[in-house]
C-alpha positions as CSV (number, residue, x, y, z in Angstrom):
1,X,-65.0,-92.9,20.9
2,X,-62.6,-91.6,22.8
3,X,-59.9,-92.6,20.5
4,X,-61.7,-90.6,17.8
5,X,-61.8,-87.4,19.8
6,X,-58.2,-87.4,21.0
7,X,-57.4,-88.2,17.6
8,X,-59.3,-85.1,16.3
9,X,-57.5,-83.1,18.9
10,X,-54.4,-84.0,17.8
11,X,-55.3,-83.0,14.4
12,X,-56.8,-79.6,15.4
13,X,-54.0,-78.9,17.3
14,X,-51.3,-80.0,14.5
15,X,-53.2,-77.9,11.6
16,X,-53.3,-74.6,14.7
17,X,-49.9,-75.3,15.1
18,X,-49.3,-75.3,11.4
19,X,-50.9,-71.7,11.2
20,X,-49.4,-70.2,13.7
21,X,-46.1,-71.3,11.9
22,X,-46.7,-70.0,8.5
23,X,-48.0,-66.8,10.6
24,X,-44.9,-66.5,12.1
25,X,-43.0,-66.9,9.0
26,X,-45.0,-64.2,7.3
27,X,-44.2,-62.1,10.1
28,X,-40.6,-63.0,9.7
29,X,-40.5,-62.1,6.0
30,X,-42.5,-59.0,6.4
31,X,-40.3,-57.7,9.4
32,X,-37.2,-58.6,6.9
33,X,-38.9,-56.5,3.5
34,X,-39.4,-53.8,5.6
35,X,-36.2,-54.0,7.1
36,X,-34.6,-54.3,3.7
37,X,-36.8,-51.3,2.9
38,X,-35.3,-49.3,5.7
39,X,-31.6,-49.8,4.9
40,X,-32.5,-49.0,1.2
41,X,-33.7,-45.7,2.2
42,X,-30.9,-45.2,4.2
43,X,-28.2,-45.9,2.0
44,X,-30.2,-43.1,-0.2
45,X,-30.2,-40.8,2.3
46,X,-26.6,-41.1,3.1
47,X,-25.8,-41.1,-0.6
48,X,-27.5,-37.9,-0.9
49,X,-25.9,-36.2,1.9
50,X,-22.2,-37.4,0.5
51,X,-23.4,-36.2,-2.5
52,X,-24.8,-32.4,-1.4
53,X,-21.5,-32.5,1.1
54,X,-19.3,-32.8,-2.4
55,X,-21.4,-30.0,-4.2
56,X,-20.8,-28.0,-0.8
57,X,-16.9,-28.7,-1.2
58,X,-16.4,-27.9,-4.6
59,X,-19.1,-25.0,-4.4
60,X,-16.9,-23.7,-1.6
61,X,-13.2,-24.0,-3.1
62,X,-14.9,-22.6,-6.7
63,X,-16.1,-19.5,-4.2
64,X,-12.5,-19.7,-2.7
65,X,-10.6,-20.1,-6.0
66,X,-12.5,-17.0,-7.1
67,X,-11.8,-15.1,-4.1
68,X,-8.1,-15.6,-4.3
69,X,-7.6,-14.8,-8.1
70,X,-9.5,-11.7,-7.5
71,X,-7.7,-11.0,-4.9
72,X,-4.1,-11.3,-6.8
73,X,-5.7,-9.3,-9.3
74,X,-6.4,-6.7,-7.0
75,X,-2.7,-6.7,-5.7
76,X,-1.6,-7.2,-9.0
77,X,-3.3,-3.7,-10.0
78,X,-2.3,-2.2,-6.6
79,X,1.6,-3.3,-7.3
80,X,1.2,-1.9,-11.5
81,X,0.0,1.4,-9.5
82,X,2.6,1.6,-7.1
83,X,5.3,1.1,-9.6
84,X,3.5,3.7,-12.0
85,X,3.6,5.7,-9.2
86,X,6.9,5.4,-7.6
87,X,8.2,5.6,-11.5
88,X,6.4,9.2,-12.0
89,X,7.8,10.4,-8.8
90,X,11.1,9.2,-9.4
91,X,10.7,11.3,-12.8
92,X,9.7,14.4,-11.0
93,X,12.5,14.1,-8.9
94,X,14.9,14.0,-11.6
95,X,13.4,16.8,-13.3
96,X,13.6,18.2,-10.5
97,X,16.9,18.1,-9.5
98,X,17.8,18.6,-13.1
99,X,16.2,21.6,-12.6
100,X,17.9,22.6,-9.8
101,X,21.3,21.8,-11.0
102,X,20.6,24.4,-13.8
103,X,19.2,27.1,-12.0
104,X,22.5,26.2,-10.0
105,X,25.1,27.0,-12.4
106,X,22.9,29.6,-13.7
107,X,23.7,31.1,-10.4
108,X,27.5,30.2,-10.1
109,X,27.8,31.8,-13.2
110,X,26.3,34.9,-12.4
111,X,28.5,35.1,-9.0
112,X,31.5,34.8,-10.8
113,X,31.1,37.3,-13.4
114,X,33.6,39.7,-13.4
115,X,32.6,42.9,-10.9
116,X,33.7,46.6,-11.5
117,X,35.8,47.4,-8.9
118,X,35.3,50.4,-7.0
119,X,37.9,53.5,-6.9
120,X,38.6,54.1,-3.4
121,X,40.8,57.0,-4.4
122,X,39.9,61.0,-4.7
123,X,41.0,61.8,-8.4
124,X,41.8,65.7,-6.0
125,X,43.9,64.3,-3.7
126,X,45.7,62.4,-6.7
127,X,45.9,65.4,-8.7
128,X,47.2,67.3,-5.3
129,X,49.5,64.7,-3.8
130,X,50.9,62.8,-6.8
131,X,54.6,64.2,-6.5
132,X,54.2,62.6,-2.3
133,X,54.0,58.8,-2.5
134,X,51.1,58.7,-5.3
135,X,52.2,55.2,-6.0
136,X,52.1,54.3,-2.3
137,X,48.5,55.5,-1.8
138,X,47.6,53.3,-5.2
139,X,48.7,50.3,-3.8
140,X,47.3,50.6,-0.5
141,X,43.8,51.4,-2.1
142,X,43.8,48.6,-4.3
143,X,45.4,46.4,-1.6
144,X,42.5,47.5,0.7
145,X,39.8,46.8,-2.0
146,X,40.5,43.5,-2.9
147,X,41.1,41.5,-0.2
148,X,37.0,41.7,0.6
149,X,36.5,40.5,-3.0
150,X,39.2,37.9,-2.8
151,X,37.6,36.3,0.6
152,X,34.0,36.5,-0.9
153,X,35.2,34.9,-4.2
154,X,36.9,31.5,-2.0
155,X,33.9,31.8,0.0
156,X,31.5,31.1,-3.1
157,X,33.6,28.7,-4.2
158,X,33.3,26.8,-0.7
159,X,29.8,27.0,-1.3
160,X,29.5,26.2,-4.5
161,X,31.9,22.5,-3.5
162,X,29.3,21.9,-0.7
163,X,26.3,22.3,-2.7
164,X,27.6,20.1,-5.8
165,X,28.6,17.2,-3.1
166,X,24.9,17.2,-1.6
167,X,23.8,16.7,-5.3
168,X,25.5,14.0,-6.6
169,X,25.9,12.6,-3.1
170,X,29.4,12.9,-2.3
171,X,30.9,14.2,0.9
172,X,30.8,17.9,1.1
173,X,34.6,19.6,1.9
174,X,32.5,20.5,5.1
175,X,33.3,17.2,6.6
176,X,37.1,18.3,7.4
177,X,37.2,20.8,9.9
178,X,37.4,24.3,8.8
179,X,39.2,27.0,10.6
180,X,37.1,30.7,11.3
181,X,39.1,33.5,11.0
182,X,38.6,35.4,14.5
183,X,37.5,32.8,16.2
184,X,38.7,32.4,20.0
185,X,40.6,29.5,21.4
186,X,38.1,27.7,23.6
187,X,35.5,28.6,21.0
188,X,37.6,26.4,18.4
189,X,38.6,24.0,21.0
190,X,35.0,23.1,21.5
191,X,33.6,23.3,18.0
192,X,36.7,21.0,17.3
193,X,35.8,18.1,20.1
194,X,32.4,18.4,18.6
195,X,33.3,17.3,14.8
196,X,35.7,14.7,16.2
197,X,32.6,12.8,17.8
198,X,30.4,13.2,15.1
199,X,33.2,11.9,13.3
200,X,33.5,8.8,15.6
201,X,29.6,7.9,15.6
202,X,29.7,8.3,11.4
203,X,32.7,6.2,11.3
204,X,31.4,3.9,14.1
205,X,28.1,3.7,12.5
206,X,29.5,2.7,9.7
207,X,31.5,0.1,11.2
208,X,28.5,-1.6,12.6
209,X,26.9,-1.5,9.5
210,X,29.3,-3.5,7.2
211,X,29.7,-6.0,9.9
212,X,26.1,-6.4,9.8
213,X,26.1,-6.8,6.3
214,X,29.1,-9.2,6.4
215,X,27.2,-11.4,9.0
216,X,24.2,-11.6,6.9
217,X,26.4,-12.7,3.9
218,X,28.1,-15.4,6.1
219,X,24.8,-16.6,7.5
220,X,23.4,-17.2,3.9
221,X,26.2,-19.2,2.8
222,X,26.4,-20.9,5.9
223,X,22.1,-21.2,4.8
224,X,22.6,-22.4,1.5
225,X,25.2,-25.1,2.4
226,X,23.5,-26.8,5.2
227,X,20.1,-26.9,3.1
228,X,22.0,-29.3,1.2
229,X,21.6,-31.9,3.8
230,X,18.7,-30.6,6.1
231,X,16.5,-30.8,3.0
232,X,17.1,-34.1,2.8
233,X,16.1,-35.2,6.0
234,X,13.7,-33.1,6.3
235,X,11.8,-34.2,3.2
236,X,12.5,-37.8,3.9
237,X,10.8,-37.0,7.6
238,X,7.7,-35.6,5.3
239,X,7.4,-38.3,3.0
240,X,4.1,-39.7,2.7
241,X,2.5,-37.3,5.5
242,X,2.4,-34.5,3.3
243,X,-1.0,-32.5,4.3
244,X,-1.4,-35.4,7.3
245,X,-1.5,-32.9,10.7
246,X,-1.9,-35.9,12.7
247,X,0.6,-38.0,11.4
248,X,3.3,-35.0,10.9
249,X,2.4,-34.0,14.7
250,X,2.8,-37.7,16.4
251,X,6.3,-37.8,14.4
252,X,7.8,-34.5,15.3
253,X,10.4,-36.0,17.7
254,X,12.0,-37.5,14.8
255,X,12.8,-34.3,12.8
256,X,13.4,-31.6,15.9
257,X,16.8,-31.4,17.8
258,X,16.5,-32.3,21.5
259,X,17.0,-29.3,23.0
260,X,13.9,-27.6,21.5
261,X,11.7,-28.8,24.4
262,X,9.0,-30.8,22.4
263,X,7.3,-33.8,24.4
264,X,6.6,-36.5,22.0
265,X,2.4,-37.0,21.0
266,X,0.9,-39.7,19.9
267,X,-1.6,-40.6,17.3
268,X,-4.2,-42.3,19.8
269,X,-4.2,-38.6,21.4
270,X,-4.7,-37.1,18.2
271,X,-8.2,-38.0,17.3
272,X,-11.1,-35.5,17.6
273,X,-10.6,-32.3,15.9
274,X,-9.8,-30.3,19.3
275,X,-7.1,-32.3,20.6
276,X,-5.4,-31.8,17.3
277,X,-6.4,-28.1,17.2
278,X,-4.7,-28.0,20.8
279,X,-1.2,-30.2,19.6
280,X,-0.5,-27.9,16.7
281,X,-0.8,-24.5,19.1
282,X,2.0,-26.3,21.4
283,X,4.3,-27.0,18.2
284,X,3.8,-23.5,16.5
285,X,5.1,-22.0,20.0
286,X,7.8,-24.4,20.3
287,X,9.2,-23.9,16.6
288,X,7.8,-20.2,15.7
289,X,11.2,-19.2,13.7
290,X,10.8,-16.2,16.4
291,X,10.8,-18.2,19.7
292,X,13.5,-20.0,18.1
293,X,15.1,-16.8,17.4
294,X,15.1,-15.7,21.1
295,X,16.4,-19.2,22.3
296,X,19.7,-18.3,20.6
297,X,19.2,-21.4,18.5
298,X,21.9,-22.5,16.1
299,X,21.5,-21.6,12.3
300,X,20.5,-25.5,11.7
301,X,17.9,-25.2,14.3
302,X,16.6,-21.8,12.6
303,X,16.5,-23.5,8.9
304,X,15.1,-27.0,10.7
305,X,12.1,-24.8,12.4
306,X,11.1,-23.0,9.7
307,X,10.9,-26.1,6.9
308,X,9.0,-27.6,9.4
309,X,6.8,-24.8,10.4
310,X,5.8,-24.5,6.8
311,X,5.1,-28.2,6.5
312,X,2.9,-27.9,9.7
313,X,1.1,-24.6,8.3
314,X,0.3,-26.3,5.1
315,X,-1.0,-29.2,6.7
316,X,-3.7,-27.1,9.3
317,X,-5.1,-25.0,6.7
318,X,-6.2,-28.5,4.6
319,X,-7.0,-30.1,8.3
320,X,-9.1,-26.5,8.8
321,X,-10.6,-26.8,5.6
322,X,-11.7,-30.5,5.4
323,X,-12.2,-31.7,9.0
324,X,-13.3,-28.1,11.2
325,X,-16.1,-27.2,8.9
């Protein structure tokens, strides 16, 4: 009897036992569907968001494509206008130098058309006096009356030099010192001290200028035969980073001369947005073609800083674009 009940125990408690397994299994495979479930609905989700954050992206360079080509039209249109411009000015001037150039000679024409010349003489006092030195009183009057006409007549000539040398550009015969007629000693003395410096700050002026033009010549040849080389590095520096701010930042060291003051970065401190934000403000101050400028850098360290300036300019405005919003 007892047998029989510990037996039907054992049984009871093997078929419970049973149950409570192929609950838990059902449990187990529910908890696992809906899990399943889950990540499928995920996955969805995040699909959808990569998806929107594309259309976003291209929605936002096609807005940005747009902007820019209407913006080059605009300057397009602004630079047609300016030249149309400039080109209808530079007509008007011409006419209107043309014009005066006429009027001009119209002038210096009428100037030197012959003038009648005034008798200075009494036709009585001829009639009375010509047995006394008639002759003599002749010559004197006309000696008297023509020396005003002769110094008007190389005055308007003067004039008329100086005013043909401001129009075609030339230097005027006022630029050699010209003697006055009357004119005191000390007044002279001074006016002449005067042109002599004006002549030394034109001629100094000058001076400057075409050794300022001579540098510039020598420093572009001295540009264009270096690129020859720094281009090379430089590109071989750039290869493979191209558009990488991180990876051009962490490998600056490699490119700049040692003298420029840059501390070396690396990538691990590179890797949210600000800290990158923060490393390309040090190297734009450190190789602004300016500051580098104002250092008294070499002409290789000029051409080195700006290549890499670019190359670091081009890469933030794709970091700006991609990673910042």
């Amino acid at each position: 009897m007892q047998r029989a009940q510990a037996e039907a125990r054992e049984r009871a408690a093997a078929e419970a036992k049973e149950r409570a397994e192929k609950a838990a299994a059902e449990a187990r495979e529910r908890a696992a569907a809906a899990e399943a479930r889950e990540k499928e609905l995920k996955d969805k989700a995040a699909v959808a968001r990569a998806e929107a954050e594309a259309r976003r992206r291209a929605e936002r360079a096609a807005v940005e494509r747009a902007a820019a080509e209407a913006r080059e039209r605009a300057a397009a249109e602004a630079r047609e206008r300016a030249a149309a411009a400039a080109a209808a000015a530079a007509k008007t001037t011409q006419q209107r130098n043309d014009d005066d150039l006429e009027s001009f000679f119209s002038m210096g024409r009428a100037s030197s058309a012959p003038r009648g010349r005034a008798n200075s003489t009494d036709p009585f006092f001829d009639q009375q006096f010509q047995n006394q030195g008639g002759s003599e009183a002749a010559k004197r009057a006309s000696s008297s009356s023509g020396a005003p006409f002769n110094m008007k007549k190389a005055s308007s000539t003067t004039n008329i030099v100086d005013d043909l040398s401001s129009i075609f550009g030339a230097v005027p015969s006022s630029g050699e010192f010209q003697e006055v007629e009357g004119e005191t000693e000390e007044r002279r003395r001074a006016r002449l001290e005067r042109h002599q410096r004006t002549q030394e700050r034109a001629a100094k002026a000058l001076a400057e200028k075409n050794q300022r033009d001579l540098q510039a010549q020598k420093d572009q040849e001295e540009r264009h035969r270096i690129s020859e080389t720094l281009d090379v590095e430089i590109k071989r520096w750039a290869a493979g980073k191209e558009g990488n701010l991180r990876a051009l930042l962490s490998t600056l060291q490699y490119v700049l001369w040692p003298e420029c003051g840059w501390q070396p970065v690396s990538l691990t401190d590179l890797i949210t947005g600000a800290s990158v934000k923060k490393v390309y403000r040090k190297a734009t101050l450190c190789i602004h073609p300016d500051k580098v400028q104002q250092k008294g850098a070499t002409l290789q360290q000029k051409y080195i800083a700006e290549k890499v300036f670019d190359l670091l300019k081009e890469a933030w405005n794709k970091f700006n674009s991609e990673e910042l919003f």
